[in-house]
Residue, then its C-alpha position, 0 to 999 in steps of 0.5 A: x182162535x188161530x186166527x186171532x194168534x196169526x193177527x197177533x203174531x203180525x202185529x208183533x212183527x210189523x211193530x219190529x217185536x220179531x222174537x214175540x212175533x216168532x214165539x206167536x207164529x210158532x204158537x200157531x204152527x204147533x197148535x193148528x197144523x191143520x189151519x188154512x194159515x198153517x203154511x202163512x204162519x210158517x212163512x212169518x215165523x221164517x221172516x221173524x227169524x230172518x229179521x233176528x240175524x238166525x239166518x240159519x234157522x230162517x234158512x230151515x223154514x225157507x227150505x221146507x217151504x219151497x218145496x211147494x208150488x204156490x207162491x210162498x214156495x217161490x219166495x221161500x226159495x229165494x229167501x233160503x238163498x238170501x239167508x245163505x248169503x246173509x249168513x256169508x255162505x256165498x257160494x251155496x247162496x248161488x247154487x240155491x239161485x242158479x237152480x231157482x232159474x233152472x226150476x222156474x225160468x219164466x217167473x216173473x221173478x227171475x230177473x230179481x234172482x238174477x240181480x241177487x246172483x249179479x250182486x253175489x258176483x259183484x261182492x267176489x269181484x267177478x264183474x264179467x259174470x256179475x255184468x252178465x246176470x246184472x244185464x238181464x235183471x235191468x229188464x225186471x218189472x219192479x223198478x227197485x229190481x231194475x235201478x239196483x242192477x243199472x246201479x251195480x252195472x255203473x259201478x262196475x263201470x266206473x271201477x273199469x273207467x268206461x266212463x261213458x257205459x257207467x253213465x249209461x246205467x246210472x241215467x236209468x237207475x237214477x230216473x227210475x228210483x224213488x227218491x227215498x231210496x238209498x240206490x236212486x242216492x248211489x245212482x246220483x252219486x255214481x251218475x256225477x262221477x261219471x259226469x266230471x270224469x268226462x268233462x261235464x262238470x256242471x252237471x255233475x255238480x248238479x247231481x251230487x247237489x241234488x243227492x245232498x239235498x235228499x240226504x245231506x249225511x250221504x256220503x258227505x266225504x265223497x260228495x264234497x271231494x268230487x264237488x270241489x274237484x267240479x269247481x276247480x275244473x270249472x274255475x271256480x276256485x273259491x267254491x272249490x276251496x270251501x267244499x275241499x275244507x268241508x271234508x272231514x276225513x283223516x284217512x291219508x289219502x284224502x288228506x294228501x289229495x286235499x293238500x295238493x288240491x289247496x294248493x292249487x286252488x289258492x294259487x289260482x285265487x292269487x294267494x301265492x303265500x297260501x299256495x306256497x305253504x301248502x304245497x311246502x307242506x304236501x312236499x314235506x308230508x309225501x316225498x314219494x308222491x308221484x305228482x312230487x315233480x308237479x307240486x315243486x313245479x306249483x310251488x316254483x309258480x307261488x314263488x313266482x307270484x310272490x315275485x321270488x324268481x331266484x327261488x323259483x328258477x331252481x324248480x324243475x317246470x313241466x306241466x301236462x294238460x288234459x284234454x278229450x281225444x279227438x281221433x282227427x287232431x293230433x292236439x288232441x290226440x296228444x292231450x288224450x294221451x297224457x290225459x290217460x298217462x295223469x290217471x295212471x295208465x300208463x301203458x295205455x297212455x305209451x301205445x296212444x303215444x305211439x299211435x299218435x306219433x304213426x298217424x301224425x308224424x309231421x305235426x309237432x306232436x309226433x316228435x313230442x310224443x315219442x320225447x314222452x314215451x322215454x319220459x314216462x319210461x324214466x318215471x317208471x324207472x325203467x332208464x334203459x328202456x327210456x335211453x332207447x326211447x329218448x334216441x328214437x327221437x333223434x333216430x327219426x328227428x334228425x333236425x328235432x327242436x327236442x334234441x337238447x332235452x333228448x341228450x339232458x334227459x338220456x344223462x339223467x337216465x344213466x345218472x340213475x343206473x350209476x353210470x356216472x361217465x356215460x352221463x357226463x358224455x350226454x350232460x356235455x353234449x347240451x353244453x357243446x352244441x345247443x350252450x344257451x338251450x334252457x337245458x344248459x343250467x341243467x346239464x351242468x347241474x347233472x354234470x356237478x352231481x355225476x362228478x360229485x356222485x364219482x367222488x370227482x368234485x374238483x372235476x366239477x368245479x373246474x367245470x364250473x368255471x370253464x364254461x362261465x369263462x367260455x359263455x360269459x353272457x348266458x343269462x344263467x351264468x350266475x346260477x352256474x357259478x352260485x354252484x361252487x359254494x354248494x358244492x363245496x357246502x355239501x362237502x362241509x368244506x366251509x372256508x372255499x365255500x366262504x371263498x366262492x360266495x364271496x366271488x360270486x358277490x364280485x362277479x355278479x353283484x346285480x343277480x338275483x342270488x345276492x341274498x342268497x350268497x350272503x345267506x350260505x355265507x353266514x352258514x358257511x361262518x357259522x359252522x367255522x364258529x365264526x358267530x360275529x361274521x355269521x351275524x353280520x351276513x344275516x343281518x345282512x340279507x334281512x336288512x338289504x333284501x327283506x324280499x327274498x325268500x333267504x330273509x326269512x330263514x336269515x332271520x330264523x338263524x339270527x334269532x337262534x344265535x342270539x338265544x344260544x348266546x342268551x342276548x334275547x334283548x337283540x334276538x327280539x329286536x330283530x324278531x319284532x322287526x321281521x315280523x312287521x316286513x315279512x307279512x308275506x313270508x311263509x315262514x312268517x309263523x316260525x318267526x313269530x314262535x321264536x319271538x313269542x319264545x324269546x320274550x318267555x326266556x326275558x319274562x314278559x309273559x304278556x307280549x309273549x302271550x300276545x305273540x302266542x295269540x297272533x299266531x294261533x289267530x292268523x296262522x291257525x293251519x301251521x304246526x307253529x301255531x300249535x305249538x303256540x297254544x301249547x306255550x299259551x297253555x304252560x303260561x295259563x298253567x302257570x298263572x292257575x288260570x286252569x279253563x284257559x290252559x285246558x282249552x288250549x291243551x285240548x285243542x291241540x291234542x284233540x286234533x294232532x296224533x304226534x308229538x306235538x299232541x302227545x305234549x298237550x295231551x300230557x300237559x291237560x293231565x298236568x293241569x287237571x293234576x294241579x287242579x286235584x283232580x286226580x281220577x280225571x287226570x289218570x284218565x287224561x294221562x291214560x290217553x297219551x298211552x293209548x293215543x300216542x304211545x310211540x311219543x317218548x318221554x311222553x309216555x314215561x312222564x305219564x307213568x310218573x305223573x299218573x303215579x303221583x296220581x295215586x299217591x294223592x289218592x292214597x293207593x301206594x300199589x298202583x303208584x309204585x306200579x306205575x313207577x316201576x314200569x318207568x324205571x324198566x324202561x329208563x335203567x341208568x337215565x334220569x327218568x329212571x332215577x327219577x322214578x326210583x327215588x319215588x318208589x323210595x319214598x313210598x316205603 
């Protein structure tokens, strides 16, 4: 009889029914205390429990069980140790380990036990210790034992960038594990890490392929990102793009390091348009970003691909390549250094600067590196260690090639602390002794700011116009008289920056910053309420120079006047025209939005539908897009074409969490409203709340229109509840009122 229960106990626990199983085993224990299977029994009934999350309870039986010496005593008193960690009580977990090792150190089941207390050490962040008991369980005879403790051991290693020891431990895990299992999964995507960070891409590329072959939902974010990563660094720009569109996370970190790296890729692709946009997009989105001087430098390079040099001239350029250390090459050397900078170590990267610059100093790089060190200090913020550091350079450098960057980047350095005089003196050092260094521009530029910073603009532009006077021939010279009108502009001092464009336009009729000068003329006439020279300079620069980046913005501007004036017949005309001549144009679906609006303001719905659907079609990445869709949406709402209008308003809300989202999401409650259906749009309306409840109006239009809601369905409490949570929020506005008169005309 005991028997027969101990068999049906087993039964119900392999078929995972773990409550029967334990009120079985119990069954067994009470009946048969006597029975050879009496301890068995207690052992099953402590893995039923286990099995049920009553880790406390299993703990109870483990205990009593390892009190004894055969073998269920040796696993029961691991087991009441994994209860203790399963339940979180980590710390008597370990105790409960430590004194397994103490009480049998030569069972062959140490080294699990020792991969148990590395695993509890690793969870607590204590790598050191978690290493230790981690390296003697790699010497376990059960290979899952040994794959999960080099698993463990790789990633502590990558958390320590040791690439190369990382490598070492996941090589063994990965080849030792059955295929099967989620640690030989862990061990190639660990493996692949370790293989890009250390410059072999293809094989990386050829792990994590492998790891989603077995499983393609394993971890298919982190897969996708360090394949796209492996192709970019392999020159494989289009494979690399697919896998950066493959990623589905919205967390704000991957989204801005798939931004960035779009960008690059589509610039390598030769799509400088696409490029452009995107890092327009990741300057705009992540101002604070530290790679913020990489991505404008990137941009410059997309306008210089566009053949928009007057733009991209105006972007700083610096760019660091990587590359792998090399003790004996100072090139190397150099390139390791930076490379360890890029990765953010930035104190490592300043003593291999230093190393480098002692170990080479007649190479061209021992200057350079000592020229980076101030750098890096000035990225950081620390000016006046970077002061010290860039004057080091011209302390041992007498005859130093850099001396013009050293003096431009040591007044950019007392810029920053607001020491506006001692940044003058350096900035004027460029200009006097090196004046056609590419550091010149520059220098006046930091001299604009510091003199403008000092509440001494006209210092500045007298500034201005002695050096053009005294270097006519710099190639420059144009951007550096172009600087007198900004000047005056940031002042708001429009009639002398009207002046200054003008005699830039006499002086350099031949730059490239013509349209340009025709464009801030227009703004300049514009803020002075001069529309009709406003219009004539910005009609100007769309017609004569269609192929500078100020067309597009012109064009922008005109459309605007023409719908403040309400002449949207002459707004379209040159709306229509742009979007034919600037295909090329980043701000190309900004123009299509405003044309699609201005045929809505004529009522020809039909070819602003069609402008709409363009937009939506070819430029679906941008926010005018969406915006478009919504318009498309309002139009089908209009016409009762409901499907159409939901299928547009939804799209746009599903995939947006701003304002513009809050707007669709609002106007799909609209439609279902229209539609009568009520409940679902409450329920509609109910989601601009808990989805985008820092979108105002959005959310007291909600509240209006989920109380129309239930006045439709005749339940007058909830309306007037509704109604009043508007008239709190909106007391003396026109949503208040709006919301008062409709609790009047409940009564």
């Amino acid at each position: 009889m005991s028997e027969a229960l101990y068999l049906l106990a087993n039964s119900h626990y392999r078929v995972e029914e773990y409550s029967d199983a334990a009120n079985t085993y119990s069954e067994v224990i009470k009946r048969f205390p006597n029975s050879d299977i009496y301890r068995n029994s207690q052992y099953g009934l402590a893995w039923s429990l286990f099995q049920q999350s009553k880790y406390g309870e299993a703990y109870q039986v483990f205990n009593t069980l390892s009190e004894g010496y055969d073998s269920i005593a040796i696993k029961s008193f691991i087991w009441k140790g994994e209860s203790k960690r399963y339940a979180g009580q980590t710390n008597e977990a370990l105790a409960i380990f430590q004194n397994f090792l103490v009480k049998y150190p030569d069972d062959p089941s140490t080294t699990l036990v020792e991969n148990l207390i590395g695993l509890i050490y690793f969870d607590q962040n204590k790598f050191e210790q978690s290493t230790q008991y981690l390296t003697n369980a790699t010497s376990s005879e059960d290979p899952l034992t040994r794959a999960k403790a080099f698993t463990m051991i790789g990633e502590i290693e990558l958390q320590n960038k040791n690439y190369i020891k990382a490598r070492g431990n996941f090589d063994p895990a990965v080849r030792i594990s059955s295929e099967e299992s989620e640690v030989h999964l862990r061990a190639l995507l660990g493996l692949g890490v370790s293989l890009f960070h250390l410059g072999d891409y293809n094989e990386a590329v050829e792990n994590f392929r492998q790891a989603e072959t077995i499983d393609p939902a394993f971890e298919q974010d982190k897969i996708n990102f360090y394949m796209a990563e492996s192709y970019y660094s392999l020159g494989k720009y289009q494979e690399a793009l697919s896998r950066y569109n493959n990623i589905k996370s919205t967390e704000i970190e991957y989204v801005r390091q798939v931004t960035y790296s779009k960008g690059y890729c589509q610039f390598n692709l030769g799509n400088y348009s696409n490029a452009a946009y995107l890092f327009s997009e990741f300057i705009q989105n992540y101002p604070d970003d530290f790679r913020m001087t990489d991505a404008k430098l990137r941009l410059a390079d997309s306008y210089f691909g566009s053949k928009n040099f007057a733009a991209a001239s105006k972007i700083f350029k610096e760019v660091f390549k990587s590359g792998k250390f090399s003790s004996d090459d100072p090139y190397t050397y150099f390139q390791y250094a930076q490379a360890l900078y890029k990765s953010g170590e930035s104190n490592a990267a300043i003593d291999e600067f230093r190393n480098l610059q002692k170990k080479f100093p007649d190479s061209k790089y021992g200057e350079s590196s000592l020229f980076t060190i101030g750098f890096i200090r000035f990225q950081e913020g620390e000016f006046e260690e970077a002061i010290n550091d860039y004057r080091m350079v011209m302390q041992i450098y007498k005859k130093s090639s850099l001396t013009p960057a050293v003096y431009y980047s040591i007044g950019d350095a007392y810029f920053n602390l607001g020491e506006y005089d001692s940044a003058i003196v350096n900035y004027r050092n460029v200009l006097a002794k090196y004046p056609s260094s590419e550091y010149a521009y520059d220098a006046i530029n930091g001299m604009q700011y510091s003199y403008v910073a000092a509440g001494r603009s006209n210092e500045a532009i007298n500034l201005i116009d002695r050096y053009v006077s005294q270097n006519p021939n710099l190639k420059f010279s144009d951007q550096i008289y172009f600087k007198k009108g900004e000047i005056y502009y940031s002042q708001r001092d429009y009639e002398n920056a009207k002046l200054s464009y003008q005699e830039f336009l006499v002086k350099y009729p031949k730059s490239s910053f013509v349209p340009e000068a025709y464009y801030w003329l227009g703004k300049s006439s514009q803020n002075l309420k001069q529309d009709d020279e406003a219009i004539f300079y910005f009609s100007k620069v769309f017609d004569n120079y269609p192929g500078s980046e100020s067309a597009a913005v012109s064009v922008i501007e005109l459309g605007k006047m023409y719908e403040a004036k309400g002449n949207y017949q002459a707004g379209i005309d040159v709306l229509e025209r742009a979007s034919s001549k600037l295909k090329d144009s980043p701000r190309l679906p900004e123009v299509l939005f405003l044309k699609g609006s201005a045929y809505i303001k004529v009522d020809d719905v039909q070819k602003a539908y069609a402008t709409f659907e363009e937009l939506a079609m070819y430029h679906p990445e941008t926010v005018f897009a969406d915006r478009g869709k919504i318009e498309m949406g309002l139009i089908d709402l209009a016409i009762s074409r409901f499907n159409e209008a939901d299928k547009n308003f939804l799209d746009v809300a599903g995939r947006r969490t701003d304002d513009l989202g809050a707007k669709a999401q609002y106007q799909y409650g609209v439609s279902l409203f229209e539609q009568g259906k009520y409940s679902e749009a409450v329920s509609a309306l109910v989601r601009v709340r808990t989805v985008f409840s820092q979108y105002e109006p959005w959310i007291s239009r909600s509240y209006l229109l989920m109380g129309d809601c239930y006045v439709k369905m005749n339940d007058k409490r909830q309306a007037e509840e509704m109604y009043r949570v508007v008239v709190t929020k909106h007391k003396g506005n026109e949503l208040g009122e709006e919301a008062r008169q409709k609790i009047n005309k409940l009564k």
